[in-house]
C-alpha positions in Angstrom: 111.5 190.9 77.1 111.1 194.6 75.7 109.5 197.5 77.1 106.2 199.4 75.8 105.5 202.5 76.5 102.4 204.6 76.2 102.5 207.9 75.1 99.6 208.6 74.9 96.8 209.4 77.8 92.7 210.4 78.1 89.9 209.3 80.6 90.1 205.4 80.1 86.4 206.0 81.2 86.2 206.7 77.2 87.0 202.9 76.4 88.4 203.8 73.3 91.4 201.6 73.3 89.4 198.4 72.1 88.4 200.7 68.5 92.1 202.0 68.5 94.7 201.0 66.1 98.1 201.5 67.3 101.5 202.1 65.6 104.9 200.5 67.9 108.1 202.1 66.6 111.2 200.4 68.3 114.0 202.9 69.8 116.4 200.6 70.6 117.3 198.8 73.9 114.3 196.5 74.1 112.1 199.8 74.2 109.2 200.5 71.8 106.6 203.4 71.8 102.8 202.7 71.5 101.0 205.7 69.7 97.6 205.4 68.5 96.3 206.2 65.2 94.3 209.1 65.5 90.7 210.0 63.3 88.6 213.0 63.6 85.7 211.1 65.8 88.3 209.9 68.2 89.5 213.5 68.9 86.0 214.7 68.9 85.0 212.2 72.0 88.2 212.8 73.5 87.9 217.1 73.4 84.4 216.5 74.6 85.5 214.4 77.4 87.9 217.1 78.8 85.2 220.1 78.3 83.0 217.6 80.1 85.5 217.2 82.7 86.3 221.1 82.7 82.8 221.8 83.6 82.0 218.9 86.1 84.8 219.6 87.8 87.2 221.9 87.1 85.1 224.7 87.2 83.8 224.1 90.8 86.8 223.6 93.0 89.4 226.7 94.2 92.7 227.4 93.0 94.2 225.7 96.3 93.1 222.6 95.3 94.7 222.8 92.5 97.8 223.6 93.9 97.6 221.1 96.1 97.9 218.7 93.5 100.8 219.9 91.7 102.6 220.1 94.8 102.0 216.4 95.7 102.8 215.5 91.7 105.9 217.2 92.2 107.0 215.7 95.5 106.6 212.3 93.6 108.7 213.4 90.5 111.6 214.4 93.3 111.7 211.3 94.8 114.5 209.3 92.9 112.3 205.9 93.5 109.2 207.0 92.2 108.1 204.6 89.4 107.2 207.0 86.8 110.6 208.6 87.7 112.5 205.2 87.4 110.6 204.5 84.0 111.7 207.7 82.8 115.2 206.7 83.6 115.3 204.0 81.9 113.5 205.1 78.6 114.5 208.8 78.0 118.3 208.4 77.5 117.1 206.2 74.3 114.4 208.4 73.2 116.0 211.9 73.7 119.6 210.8 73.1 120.6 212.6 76.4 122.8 210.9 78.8 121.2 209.6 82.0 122.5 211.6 83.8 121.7 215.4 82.2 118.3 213.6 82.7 117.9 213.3 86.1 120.1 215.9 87.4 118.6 218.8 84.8 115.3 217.4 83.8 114.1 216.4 87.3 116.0 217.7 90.1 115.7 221.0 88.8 113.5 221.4 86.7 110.8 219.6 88.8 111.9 221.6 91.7 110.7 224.7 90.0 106.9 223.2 89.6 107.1 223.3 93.6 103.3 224.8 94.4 104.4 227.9 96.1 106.7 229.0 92.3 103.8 229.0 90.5 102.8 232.5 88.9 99.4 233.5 90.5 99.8 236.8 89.9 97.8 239.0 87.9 97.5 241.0 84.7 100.6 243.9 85.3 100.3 247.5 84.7 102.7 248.3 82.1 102.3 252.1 83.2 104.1 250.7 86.3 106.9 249.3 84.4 108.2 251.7 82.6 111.3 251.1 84.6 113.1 248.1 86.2 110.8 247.3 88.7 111.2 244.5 91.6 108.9 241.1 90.8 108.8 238.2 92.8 112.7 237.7 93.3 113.9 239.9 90.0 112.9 243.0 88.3 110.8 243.1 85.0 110.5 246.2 82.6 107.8 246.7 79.8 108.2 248.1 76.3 106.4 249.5 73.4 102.1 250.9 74.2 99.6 248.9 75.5 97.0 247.7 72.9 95.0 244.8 72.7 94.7 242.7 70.0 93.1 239.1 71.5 91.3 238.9 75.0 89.4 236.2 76.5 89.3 235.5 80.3 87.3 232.4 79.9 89.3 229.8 77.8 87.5 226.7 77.6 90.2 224.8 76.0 94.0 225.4 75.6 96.5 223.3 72.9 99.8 223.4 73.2 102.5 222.1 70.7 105.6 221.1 72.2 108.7 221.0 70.5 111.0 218.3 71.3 114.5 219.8 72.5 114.1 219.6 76.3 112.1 217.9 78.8 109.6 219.3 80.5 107.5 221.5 78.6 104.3 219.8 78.6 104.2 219.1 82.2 104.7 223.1 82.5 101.9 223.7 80.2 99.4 221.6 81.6 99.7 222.7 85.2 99.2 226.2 83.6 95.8 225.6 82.3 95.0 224.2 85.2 95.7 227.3 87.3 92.5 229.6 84.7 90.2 226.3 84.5 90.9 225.4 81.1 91.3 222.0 79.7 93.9 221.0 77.7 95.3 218.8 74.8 98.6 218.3 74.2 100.7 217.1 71.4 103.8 216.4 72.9 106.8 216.1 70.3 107.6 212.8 68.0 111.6 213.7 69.0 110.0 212.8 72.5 107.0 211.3 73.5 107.1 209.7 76.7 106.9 212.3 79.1 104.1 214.3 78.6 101.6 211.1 79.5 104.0 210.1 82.3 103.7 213.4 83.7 99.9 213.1 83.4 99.5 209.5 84.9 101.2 211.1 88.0 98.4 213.6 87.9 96.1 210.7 87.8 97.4 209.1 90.9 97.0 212.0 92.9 93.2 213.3 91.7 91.7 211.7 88.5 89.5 214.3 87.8 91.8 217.0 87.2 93.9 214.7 85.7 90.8 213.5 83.1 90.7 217.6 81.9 94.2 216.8 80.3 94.8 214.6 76.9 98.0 214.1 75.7 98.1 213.0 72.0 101.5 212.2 70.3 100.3 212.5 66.6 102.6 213.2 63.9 103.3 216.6 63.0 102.2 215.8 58.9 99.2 214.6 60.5 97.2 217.7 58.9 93.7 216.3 60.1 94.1 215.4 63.3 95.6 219.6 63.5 92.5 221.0 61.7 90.4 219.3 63.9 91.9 220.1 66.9 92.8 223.9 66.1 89.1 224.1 65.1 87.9 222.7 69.1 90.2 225.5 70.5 90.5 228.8 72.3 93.9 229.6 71.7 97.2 227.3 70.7 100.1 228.0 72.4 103.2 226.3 70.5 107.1 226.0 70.5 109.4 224.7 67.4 111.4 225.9 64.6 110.7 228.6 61.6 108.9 225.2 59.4 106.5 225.1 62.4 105.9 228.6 63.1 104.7 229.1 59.2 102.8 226.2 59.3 101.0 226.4 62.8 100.8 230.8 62.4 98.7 230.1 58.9 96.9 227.3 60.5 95.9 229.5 63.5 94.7 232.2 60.7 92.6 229.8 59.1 90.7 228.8 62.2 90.3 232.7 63.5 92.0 231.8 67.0 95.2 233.1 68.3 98.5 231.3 68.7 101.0 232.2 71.1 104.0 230.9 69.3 107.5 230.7 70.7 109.9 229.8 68.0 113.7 230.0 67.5 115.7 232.2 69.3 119.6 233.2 70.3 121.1 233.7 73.5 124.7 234.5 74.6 126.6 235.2 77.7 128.5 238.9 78.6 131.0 238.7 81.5 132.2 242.2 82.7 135.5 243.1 83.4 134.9 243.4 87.2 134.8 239.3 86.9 137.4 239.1 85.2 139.6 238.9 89.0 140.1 236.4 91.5 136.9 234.9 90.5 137.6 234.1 87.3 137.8 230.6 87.9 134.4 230.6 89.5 132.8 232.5 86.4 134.3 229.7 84.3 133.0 227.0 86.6 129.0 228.5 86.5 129.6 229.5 82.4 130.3 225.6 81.9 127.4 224.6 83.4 125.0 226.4 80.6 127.0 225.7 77.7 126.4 221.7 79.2 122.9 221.9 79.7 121.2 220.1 77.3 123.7 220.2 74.7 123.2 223.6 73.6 119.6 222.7 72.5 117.5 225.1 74.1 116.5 228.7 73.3 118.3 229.9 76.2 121.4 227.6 75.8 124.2 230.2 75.3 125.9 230.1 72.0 128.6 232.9 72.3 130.6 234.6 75.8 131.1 238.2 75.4 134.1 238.7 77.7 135.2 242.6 78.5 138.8 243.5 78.0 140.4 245.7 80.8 139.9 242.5 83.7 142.9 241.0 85.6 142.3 237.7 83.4 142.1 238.6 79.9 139.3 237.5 77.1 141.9 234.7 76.1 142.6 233.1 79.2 139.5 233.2 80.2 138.3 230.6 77.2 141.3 229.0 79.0 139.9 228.7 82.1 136.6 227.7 80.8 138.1 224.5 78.7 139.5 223.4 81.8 135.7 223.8 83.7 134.0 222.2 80.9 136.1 218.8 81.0 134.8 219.0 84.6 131.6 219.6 84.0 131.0 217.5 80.9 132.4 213.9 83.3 129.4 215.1 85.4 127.0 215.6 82.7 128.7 213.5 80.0 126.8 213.8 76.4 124.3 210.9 75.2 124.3 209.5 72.0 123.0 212.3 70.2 126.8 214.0 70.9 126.7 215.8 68.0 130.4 214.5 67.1 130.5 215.8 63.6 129.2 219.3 64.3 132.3 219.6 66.7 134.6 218.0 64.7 133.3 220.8 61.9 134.0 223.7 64.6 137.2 222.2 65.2 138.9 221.7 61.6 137.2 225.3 60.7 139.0 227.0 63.7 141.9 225.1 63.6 142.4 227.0 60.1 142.4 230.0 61.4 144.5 229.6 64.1 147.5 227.9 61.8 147.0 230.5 59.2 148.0 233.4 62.4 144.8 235.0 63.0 143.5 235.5 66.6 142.2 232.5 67.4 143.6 230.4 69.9 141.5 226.7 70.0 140.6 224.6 73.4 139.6 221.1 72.1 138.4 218.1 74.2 140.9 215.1 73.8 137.4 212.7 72.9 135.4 216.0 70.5 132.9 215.9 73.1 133.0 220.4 73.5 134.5 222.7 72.0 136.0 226.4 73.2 136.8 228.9 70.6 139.0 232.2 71.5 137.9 234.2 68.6 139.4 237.6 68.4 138.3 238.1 64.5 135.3 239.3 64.9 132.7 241.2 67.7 129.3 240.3 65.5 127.0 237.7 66.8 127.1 234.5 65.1 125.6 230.7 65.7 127.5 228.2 67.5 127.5 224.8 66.2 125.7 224.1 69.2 127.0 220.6 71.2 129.1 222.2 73.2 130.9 224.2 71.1 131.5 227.7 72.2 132.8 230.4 70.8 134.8 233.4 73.6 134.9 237.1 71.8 136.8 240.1 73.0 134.8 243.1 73.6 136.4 246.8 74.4 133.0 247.8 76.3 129.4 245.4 77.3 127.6 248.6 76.5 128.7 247.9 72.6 127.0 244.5 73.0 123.6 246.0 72.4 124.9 247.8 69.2 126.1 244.2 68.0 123.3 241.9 68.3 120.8 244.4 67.2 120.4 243.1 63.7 119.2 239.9 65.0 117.0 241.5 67.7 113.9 240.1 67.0 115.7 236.4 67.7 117.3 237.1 70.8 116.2 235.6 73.9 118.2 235.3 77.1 121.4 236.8 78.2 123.5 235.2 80.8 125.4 237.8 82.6 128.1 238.1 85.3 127.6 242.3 85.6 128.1 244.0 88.6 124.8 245.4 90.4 125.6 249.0 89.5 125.8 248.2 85.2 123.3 245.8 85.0 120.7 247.8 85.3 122.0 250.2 82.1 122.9 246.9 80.1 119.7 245.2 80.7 117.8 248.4 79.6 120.0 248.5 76.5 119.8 244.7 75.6 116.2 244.8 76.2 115.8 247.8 74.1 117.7 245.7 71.4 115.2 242.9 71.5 116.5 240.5 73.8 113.8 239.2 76.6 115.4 237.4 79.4 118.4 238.6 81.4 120.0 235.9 84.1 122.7 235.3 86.2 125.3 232.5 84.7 124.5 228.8 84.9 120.9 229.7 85.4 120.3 230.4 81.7 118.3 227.4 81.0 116.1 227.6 84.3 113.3 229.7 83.5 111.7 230.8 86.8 107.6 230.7 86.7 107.3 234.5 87.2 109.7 235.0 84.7 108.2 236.4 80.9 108.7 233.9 78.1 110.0 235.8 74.7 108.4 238.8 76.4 105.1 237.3 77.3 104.1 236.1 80.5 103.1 232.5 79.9 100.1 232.7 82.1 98.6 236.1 80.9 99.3 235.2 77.1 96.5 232.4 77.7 94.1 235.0 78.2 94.9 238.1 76.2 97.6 239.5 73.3 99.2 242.8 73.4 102.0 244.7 71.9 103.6 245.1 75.6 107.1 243.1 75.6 108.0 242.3 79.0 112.0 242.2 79.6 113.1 240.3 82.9 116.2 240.3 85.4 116.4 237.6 87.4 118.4 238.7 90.3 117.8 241.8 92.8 121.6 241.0 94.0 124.1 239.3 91.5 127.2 238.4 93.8 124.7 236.7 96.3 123.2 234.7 94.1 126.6 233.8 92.0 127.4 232.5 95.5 124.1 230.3 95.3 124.6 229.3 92.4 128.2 227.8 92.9 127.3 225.9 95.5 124.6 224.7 93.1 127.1 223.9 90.4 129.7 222.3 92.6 126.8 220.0 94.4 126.1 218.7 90.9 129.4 217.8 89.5 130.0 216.3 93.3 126.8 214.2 93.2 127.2 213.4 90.1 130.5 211.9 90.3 129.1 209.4 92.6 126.3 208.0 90.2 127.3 204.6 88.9 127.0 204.6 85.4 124.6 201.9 84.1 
């Protein structure tokens, strides 16, 4: 017998399931996805519900409450035999096309582990006048650029959207414990590409304390589904929304239309630089923690890397060290092997197109896997920026200098996001100051690209503040105070995922 699986979730107080009509696509393996049919006077008693909700009890209870909550939510997402864990299991690797594994290990050990109730951003609105300079916050330093001028406040939201984009887990659970922290109630429309998580999530809210739970819809409408958006952009303080350049034209005008502001997060580039300090006896152990965000997620995220500056002038040169890495990405891909959504033929693109190159006796040296599953590129042609492929398929560039980096990418500075770095203490501070200036956002330590911490800003925005107010400040982040400790760290990390993962039995 198949498996159903609703993705949807509301007060079932609202008994509006017995007037629903519901659409059941099949995935594959016995699994099929209920959705309902959405019209305009179901979302209307559905928004009123979660404003009712917001104000009978949101509204009266304290922030530790709250907290509370999210902390026992998250302690039942950690353990490995919680049932919305083990339904999530068994369902995402068919929805998402990720392997079971990259599920688990990336989406819930530690991702989950970052919703922990003592991570969560309570701080308040920062003085940019403070940070004009890399300043220390939380466990990192921020910076802010450009004057301070207001363009949207509201301290009060009484309801928040949010929608999600579909590339990695998590999102929605991130943005509904958000709202929770300033009393607002939210609906989300969690992605079509996956739908199953965002009312998992919220069940486990449910479990733990209804009521907050019943100040959160989750509502997996189709994206052409222009009246159910209307309707629900019209009910709502702000939007906040991640996707592509289709969505941000459509949801930026839509947002205009309704006079209420959207903080949109749309696509972006990110790339490792390693400095020629590195470039030593530890060259093996950069490789090792590089391989681990190239492998995370497939590339798919923002922050997934999609080109390695490497400094010339190290003990290990540019070249061998895409050696090096090749050999650390077989490693790391057995751990977190691809699902079905591998991506073959964009690697078997990068490969033929490469492979040119090389045979024609330019400097490019090629680092295939045996099965196409990655890709690593020596590429000595060119210093510009340019877009990987994506799938595991990176490309390694000599650069004389990481202070010309800034100079490179500039052209594409409005799109940058994160920066993976392996930079000595002493020139991180100058690069980060540089890169930021050049329109990049997010500077961390390597192998922790795609694990945003909650302090951190989000494309320059912190994700908290941005619910309550718009400026023209853009926030730049470092995420380490000292970079050789937490390299350290985050080996140990890295090698305690390959090594646990080696153990899972595959299903």
């Amino acid at each position: 017998m198949g498996k159903t699986i609703d993705c949807h979730f509301w007060n079932p107080e609202l008994g509006l399931e017995d007037n629903l009509e519901f659409k059941y696509e099949d995935v594959g393996n016995n699994i099929e996805l209920k959705k309902p049919v959405f019209t305009v006077d179901v979302l209307d008693k559905i928004i009123n519900d979660i404003k009712q909700a917001r104000q009978d009890y949101l509204l009266k209870i304290e922030i530790p409450i709250v907290l509370d909550v999210i902390g026992k939510v998250t302690d039942l997402w950690m353990d490995p035999e919680y049932k919305g864990r083990k339904i999530a299991r068994e369902v995402l690797p068919t929805v998402t096309g990720f392997s079971r594994e990259m599920i688990e290990t990336w989406g819930f050990d530690h991702f989950m582990s970052i919703l922990r109730k003592e991570n969560l951003p309570l701080f308040g609105k920062l003085q940019p006048d403070k940070y004009k300079d890399f300043s220390e916050l939380n466990d990192g330093l921020v910076k802010a650029y450009g004057e301070h001028n207001v363009i949207h406040s509201n301290f009060d939201p009484e309801v928040i959207g949010h929608i999600c984009a579909g590339n990695i887990l998590g999102i929605a659970a991130f943005e509904m414990i958000l709202d929770k922290l300033i009393d607002a109630a939210s609906w989300i429309k969690v992605p079509s590409e996956e739908p199953v998580f965002g009312a998992l999530y919220a069940r486990s809210i449910e479990e733990v304390n209804p009521q907050l739970a019943y100040s959160i819809a989750v509502l997996p409408f189709e994206s052409g589904n222009k009246e159910a958006k209307e309707f629900l952009f019209s009910k709502s303080d702000i939007v906040r929304a991640t996707g592509g350049e289709q969505a941000r034209i459509s949801l930026t005008g839509l947002a205009e239309k309704h006079n209420i502001p959207i903080a949109g997060h749309w696509h972006k580039f990110s790339f490792i630089t390693i400095a020629r300090e590195y470039m030593d006896e530890r060259a093996n152990q950069i490789a090792e923690l590089v391989s681990l965000d190239v492998t995370a997620w497939d590339q798919q995220g923002c922050f997934s890397p999609q080109e390695i500056f490497v400094e010339n002038g190290g003990e290990v040169d540019p070249l061998k060290f895409a050696e090096l890495l090749a050999e650390e990405m077989e490693t790391t891909s057995i751990a977190l092997p691809k699902g079905t959504n591998s991506g073959k033929i964009q690697v078997l693109d990068g490969y033929h197109q490469y492979l040119k190159k090389e045979m024609m006796g330019e400097p490019v040296k090629i680092f295939p896997s045996a099965t196409h599953q990655w890709l690593v590129i020596y590429d000595g042609t060119t210093t510009r920026f340019e877009p990987s492929p994506l799938y595991r398929v990176i490309r390694v560039k000599p650069v004389n200098d990481i202070m010309e980096i800034p100079k490179l990418v500039k052209p594409i500075g409005s799109f940058l996001q994160t920066v993976g770095v392996a930079i000595s203490d002493k020139r991180l501070t100058p690069f980060a100051d540089a890169i930021g200036e050049a329109g990049a956002t997010n500077i961390r330590v390597i192998s922790s690209m795609t694990l945003q911490k909650p302090w951190e800003p989000w494309d320059g925005r912190f994700p908290l503040h941005e619910l309550f107010e718009h400026d023209s400040i853009r926030w730049v982040s470092i995420n380490t105070k000292n970079i050789d400790e937490d390299i350290k760290k985050l080996l140990e990390r890295k090698r305690m995922i390959v090594n646990s993962n080696m153990k899972i039995p595959l299903e």
